[in-house]
N, C-alpha and C positions, 0 to 999 in steps of 0.2 A: 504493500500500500504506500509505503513512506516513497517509493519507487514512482510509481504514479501520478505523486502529489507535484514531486520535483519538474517531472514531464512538461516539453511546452504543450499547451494545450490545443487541440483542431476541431473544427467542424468541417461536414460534406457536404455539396450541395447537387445532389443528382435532377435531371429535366429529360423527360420524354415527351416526344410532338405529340403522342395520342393514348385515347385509353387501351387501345389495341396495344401498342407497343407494352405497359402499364402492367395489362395483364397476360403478358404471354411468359412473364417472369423473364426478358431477354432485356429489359432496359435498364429499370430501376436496380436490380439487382447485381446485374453485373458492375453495371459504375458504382456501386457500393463497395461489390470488391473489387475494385481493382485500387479507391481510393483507399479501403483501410490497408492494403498490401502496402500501397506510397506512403503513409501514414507510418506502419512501423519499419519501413525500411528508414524514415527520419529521424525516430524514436518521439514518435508526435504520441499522445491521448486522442483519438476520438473523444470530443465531449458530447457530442449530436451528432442526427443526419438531419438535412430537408429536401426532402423531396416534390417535386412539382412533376405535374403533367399540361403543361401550360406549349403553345405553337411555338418558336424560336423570335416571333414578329411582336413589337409591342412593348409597351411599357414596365420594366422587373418590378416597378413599385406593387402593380397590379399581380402578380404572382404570388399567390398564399404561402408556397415553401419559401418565396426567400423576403417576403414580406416578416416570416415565424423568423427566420433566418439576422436578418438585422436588429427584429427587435428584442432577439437573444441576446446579441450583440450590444446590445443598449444595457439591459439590464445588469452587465457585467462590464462597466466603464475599466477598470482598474485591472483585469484581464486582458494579456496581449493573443488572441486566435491566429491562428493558420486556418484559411478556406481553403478546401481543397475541391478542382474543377477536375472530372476525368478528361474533359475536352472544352476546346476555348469555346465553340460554337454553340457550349451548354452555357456560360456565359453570359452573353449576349449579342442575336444575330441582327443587329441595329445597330449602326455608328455612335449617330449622341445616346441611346442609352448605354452602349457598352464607357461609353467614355464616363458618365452619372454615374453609373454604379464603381465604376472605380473609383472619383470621388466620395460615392459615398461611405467604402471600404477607409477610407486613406484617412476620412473624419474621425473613424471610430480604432484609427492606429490600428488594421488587420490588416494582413500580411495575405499574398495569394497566390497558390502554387494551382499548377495546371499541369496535368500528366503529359501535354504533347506540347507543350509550351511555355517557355523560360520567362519570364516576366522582368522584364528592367527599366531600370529607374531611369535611366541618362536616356539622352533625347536621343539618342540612333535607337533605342529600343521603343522609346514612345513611338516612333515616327513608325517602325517596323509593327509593332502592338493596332497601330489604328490605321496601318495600308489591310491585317489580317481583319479586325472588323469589319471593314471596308466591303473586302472580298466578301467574308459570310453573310454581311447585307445584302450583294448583290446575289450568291447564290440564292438566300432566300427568297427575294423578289426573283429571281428568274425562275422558281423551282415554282412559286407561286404562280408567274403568268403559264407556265407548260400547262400546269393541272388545268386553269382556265382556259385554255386551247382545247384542251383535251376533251374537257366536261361541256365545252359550247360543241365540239365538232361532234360530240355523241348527240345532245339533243337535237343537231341538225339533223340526224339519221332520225327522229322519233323517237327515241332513248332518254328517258326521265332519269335523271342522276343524283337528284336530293332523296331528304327525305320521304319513305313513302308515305302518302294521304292515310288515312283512317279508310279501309275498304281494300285495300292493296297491301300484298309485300313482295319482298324480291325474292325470286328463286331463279338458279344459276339455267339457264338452256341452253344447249346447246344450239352454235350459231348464233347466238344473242348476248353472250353474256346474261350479267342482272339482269332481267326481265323483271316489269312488274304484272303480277299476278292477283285474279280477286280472293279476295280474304277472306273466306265464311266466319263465321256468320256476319260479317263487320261488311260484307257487298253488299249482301240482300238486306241488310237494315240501311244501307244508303242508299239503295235502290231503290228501295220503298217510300223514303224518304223523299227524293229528290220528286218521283214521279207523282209520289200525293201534293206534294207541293205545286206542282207543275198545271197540275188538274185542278187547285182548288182545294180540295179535300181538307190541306193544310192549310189555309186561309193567313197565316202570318209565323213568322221565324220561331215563334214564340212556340206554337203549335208542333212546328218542327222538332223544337228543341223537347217539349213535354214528349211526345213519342219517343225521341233516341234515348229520354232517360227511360224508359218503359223497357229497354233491352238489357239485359245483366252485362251481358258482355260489350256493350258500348264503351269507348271510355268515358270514365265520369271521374271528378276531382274529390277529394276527401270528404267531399260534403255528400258526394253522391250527387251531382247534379254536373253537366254537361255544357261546359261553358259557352257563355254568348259568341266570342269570336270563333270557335269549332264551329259553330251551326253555319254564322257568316260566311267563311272560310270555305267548306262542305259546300253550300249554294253557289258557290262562284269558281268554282274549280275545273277548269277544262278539261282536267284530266279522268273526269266519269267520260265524259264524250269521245276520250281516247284524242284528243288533242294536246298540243305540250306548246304551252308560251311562256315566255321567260322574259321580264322586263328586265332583268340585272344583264341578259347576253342579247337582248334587242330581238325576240325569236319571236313570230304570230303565227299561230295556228297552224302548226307544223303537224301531220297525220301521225299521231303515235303509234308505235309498235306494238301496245297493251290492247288487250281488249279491254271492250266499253263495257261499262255498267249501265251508260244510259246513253239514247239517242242524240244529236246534233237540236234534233226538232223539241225534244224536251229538256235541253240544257237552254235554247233559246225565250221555251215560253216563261221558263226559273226566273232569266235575267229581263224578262218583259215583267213579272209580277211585282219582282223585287221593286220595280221603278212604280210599282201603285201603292196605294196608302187607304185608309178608311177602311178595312176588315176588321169586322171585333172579334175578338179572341174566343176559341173553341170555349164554352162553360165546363171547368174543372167537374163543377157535380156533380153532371148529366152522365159522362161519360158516354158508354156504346147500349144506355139502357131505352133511348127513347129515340127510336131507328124514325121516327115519323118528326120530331123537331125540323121546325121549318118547313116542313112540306104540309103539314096541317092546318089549318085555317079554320077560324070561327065562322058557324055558320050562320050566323045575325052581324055581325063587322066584320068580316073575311080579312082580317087579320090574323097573324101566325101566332100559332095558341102556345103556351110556353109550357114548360114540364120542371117537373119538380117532385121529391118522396113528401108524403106525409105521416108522422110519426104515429101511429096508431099505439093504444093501450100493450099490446104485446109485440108489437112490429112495423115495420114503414110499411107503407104504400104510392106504388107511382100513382100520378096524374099528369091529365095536360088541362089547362086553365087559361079563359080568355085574362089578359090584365090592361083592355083596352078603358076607361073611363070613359064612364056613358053609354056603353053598349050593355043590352038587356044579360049579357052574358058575363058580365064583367064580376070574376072573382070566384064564380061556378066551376067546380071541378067536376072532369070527365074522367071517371077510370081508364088507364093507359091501356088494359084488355081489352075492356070494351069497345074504344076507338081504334085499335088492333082489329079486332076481331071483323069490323066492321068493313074496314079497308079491305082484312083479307079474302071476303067477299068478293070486292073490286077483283081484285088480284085473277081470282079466278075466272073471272068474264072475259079474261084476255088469252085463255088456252082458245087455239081454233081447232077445228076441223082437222083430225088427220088426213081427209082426202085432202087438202088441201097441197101436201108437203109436194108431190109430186108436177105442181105448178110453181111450185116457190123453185124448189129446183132448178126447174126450167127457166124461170128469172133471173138467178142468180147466174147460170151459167152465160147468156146473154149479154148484161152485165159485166161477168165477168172476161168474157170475148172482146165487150167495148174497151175495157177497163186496159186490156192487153194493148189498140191499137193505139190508145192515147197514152199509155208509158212509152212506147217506141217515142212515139213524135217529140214527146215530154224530154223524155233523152235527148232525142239530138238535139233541141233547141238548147238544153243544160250544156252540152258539149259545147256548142257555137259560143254558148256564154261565158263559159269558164276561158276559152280563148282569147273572148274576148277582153276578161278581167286580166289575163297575162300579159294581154298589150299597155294593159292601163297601168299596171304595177313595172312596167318595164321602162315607160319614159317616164312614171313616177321615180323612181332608183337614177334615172339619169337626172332629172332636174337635182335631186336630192347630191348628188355628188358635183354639180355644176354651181349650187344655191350659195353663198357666204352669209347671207342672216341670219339671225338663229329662228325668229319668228317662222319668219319663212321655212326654215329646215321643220321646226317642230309639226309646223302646219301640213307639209308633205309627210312626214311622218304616222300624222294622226291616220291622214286618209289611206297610206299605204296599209296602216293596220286594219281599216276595214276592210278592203279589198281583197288583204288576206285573207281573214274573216269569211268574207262573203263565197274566194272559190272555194275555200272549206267545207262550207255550206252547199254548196252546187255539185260538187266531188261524192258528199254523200246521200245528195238525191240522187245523183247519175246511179251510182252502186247501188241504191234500192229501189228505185222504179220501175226495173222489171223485176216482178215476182218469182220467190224461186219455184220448182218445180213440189209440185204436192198442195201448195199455198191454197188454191182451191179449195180442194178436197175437207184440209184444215178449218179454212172459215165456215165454208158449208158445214158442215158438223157442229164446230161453234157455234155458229147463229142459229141453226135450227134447233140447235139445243137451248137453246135461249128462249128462242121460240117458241118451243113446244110447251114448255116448263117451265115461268112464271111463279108459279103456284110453288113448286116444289122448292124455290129460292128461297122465296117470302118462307113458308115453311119450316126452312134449315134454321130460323133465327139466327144466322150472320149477320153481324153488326154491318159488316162492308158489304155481303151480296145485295141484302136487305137496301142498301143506300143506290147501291149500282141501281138494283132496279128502278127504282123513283126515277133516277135522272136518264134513262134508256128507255123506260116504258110511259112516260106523261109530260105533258109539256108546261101543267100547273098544276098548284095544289089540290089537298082534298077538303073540301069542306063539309065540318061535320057540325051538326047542331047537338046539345046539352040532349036535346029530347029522343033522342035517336035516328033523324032525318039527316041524308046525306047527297052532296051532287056527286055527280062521277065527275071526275076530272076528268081532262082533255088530254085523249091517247097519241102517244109518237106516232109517228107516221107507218114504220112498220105494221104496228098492230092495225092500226084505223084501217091500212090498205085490205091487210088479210081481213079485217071483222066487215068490209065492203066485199071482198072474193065470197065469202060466206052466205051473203044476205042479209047478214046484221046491219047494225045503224048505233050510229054514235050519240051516247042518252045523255044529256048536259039539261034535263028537267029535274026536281025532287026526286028523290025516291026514298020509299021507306026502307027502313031496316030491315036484311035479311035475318 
């Protein structure tokens, strides 16, 4: 001990550029020994180590180990240390901070040994000390613009190189490298999200944001709740659409290499809603219990009747209640079954005629013949167009390199990024305007299963089937009176067509209760 005490005394200062390096046990550790090996070939004490994993670029103040570092230093004014660097580059790879931080070494009278580098005090060593700063500045900045070369010429390819979004992660493919890939279950809740937004469904961000906290597996913050800029973020991200833009490398709408979680066409209606305002927020309350909110109406003030539980002596109960002032109905509660039940009467007036399907068929396929010759044409005129957006974008790029004001530059700028934008947009109507083969077959199924079975939707009690129908099968509400009297509302078009094929007729007079 008494051995020890005599010892001049040292500290370590070890730095790795990443956590990778960090944890592979090949950075931090090794420069630990090779310093204490320097260390007792001096006959030093280690008194400490500090370690950082901080980039080479930037301010030492900013760096926790050698911030812990100095203020060791401080705390033992009257003790003379030895720092000991396994390499100068660990250091500092910045001119004026390597030259600061020697100052600030030289305030606190500490001495500094560097395994690959002699330290001198007289000016032919200063001068040799900060031509080697010098250089590791420069390789840092030059080692810095490769990566940005690098990472810009990959997303020119369609290749996303950050972080991945929430819904995606990276798995290696072959031919591709990273590739990002959808993330179950973290796709289909953005998926979901994006397109109920899209539609309505999701009426404001807020709405958005109450659903992604409804998924376990979302991410959510220590509170359990799902922050506002995530949701933001999520709605504006081009990369559902399988497109990559990059304002930091000047990049628009470049066709990524990932598949889409969501269309072109519904990434655009997202950024068309986001621009409207005056949607009142989904009611927490209500939740998925009253499938008929909003679509119900009073039938004395054909106002939208509201819903709400009422707590009964041993249990709630739903309702729906006019709460118009002045109307005979006002504050009169309707059992939610009953007004159920009633509806699903309607509901059932809209199965038609099996003989029927074998004409629908035949409309459909008609239809669907038309359907074929007007995607041709649709196409080519998208083709013609898109060529034509590449002429626009081409003396755009030339004004743009010819222009010296900046107004002016930003201003061709703006519009070059629509343009982009716009054949991105034209690129993937061309690719899906013709239908692919089966697509037919598909819808037809589909919709006549739709068709058929009405009834059997309503039925299932799905909060969403249940909603779909409403806005697919009528084109207004249902009005229903306190007394049991109700109108039919007014059928979509499909149905009305088949309930005219049939001989029926569309009844928009009273009717009583089935």
């Amino acid at each position: 001990m008494e051995g020890s005490v005599n010892q001049e005394q040292a500290v370590i200062y070890c730095r790795v550029s990443s956590r990778a390096q960090e944890s592979d046990g090949h950075g931090l550790q090794s420069q630990e020994t090779r310093c204490r090996e320097f260390a007792d070939s001096k006959g030093l004490n280690v008194a400490a180590v500090f370690p950082d994993t901080i980039t080479g670029g930037g301010d030492f103040i900013k760096r926790p180990g050698m911030v812990a570092l100095l203020s060791f230093l401080d705390a033992q004014p009257d003790t003379r240390f030895v720092v000991i660097f396994d390499d100068l580059k660990r250091f500092a790879r910045d001119t004026r901070f390597h030259l600061d931080l020697r100052e600030a070494f030289r305030a606190r009278r500490a001495t500094i040994e560097c395994l690959n580098f002699k330290f001198d005090e007289t000016p032919e060593g200063e001068f040799i000390e900060t031509i080697m700063a010098a250089q590791g500045a420069l390789e840092r900045k030059q080692n810095g613009r490769q990566v940005a070369q690098k990472m810009k010429a990959r997303m020119q390819s369609g290749y996303w190189v950050h972080n991945a979004p929430v819904g995606y992660r990276y798995k290696t493919v072959k031919g591709h490298g990273k590739l990002l890939m959808p993330d179950e279950p973290h796709a289909s809740a953005v998926r979901e999200a994006l397109e109920g937004f899209a539609a309505g469904r999701y009426q404001t961000q807020a709405e958005v944001k109450r659903f992604l906290e409804t998924k376990p597996d979302y991410p959510h913050n220590i509170q359990g709740q799902v922050r506002d800029k995530r949701v933001s973020d999520l709605l504006r991200q081009p990369l559902y659409a399988s497109y990559v833009c990059s304002e930091v490398y000047g990049l628009s709408w470049l066709k990524g290499q990932h598949e889409q979680l969501i269309s072109m066409a519904t990434f655009d209606r997202v950024q068309e809603r986001l621009k409207t305002t005056g949607y009142a927020p989904e009611r927490k309350n209500t939740g998925e219990d009253f499938a008929l909110r909003g679509f119900a109406t009073c039938g004395d003030c054909n106002a939208s009747l509201r819903s709400s539980w009422s707590k009964g002596k041993y249990k709630s109960y739903p309702y729906y209640a006019c709460h118009t002032k002045g109307c005979d109905s006002y504050g009169k509660s309707i059992p939610r079954d009953k007004l159920g039940g009633a509806f699903g009467e309607v509901v059932k007036t809209l199965e038609p005629s099996p003989k029927l399907f074998a004409l629908t068929k035949a409309m459909f396929r008609q239809a669907w013949d038309a359907r074929l010759d007007q995607a041709k044409d649709a196409k080519r005129s998208a083709q013609r167009q898109i060529v034509d957006v590449e002429k626009q974008i081409e003396t755009l790029l030339g004004r743009i390199m010819s222009a010296s004001n900046a107004a002016v530059i930003s201003s061709y700028e703006g519009k070059l990024n629509q343009l982009e934008k716009e054949k991105a947009r034209m690129r993937e109507n061309v690719s899906k305007s013709e239908p692919k083969a089966g697509s037919l077959e598909e819808m037809i199924e589909l919709s006549l299963k739709f068709l058929s079975s009405p009834w059997k939707l309503w039925e299932s009690g799905d909060f969403t089937l249940r909603r779909t129908l409403l806005r697919l099968a009528f084109t207004e509400g249902f009005a229903y009176h306190r007394n049991g009297t109700h109108r039919t509302p007014q059928k979509a078009l499909p149905f009305k067509a088949l309930g005219m094929f049939s001989g029926g007729q569309i009844v928009n007079g009273a009717a009583g209760e089935n």
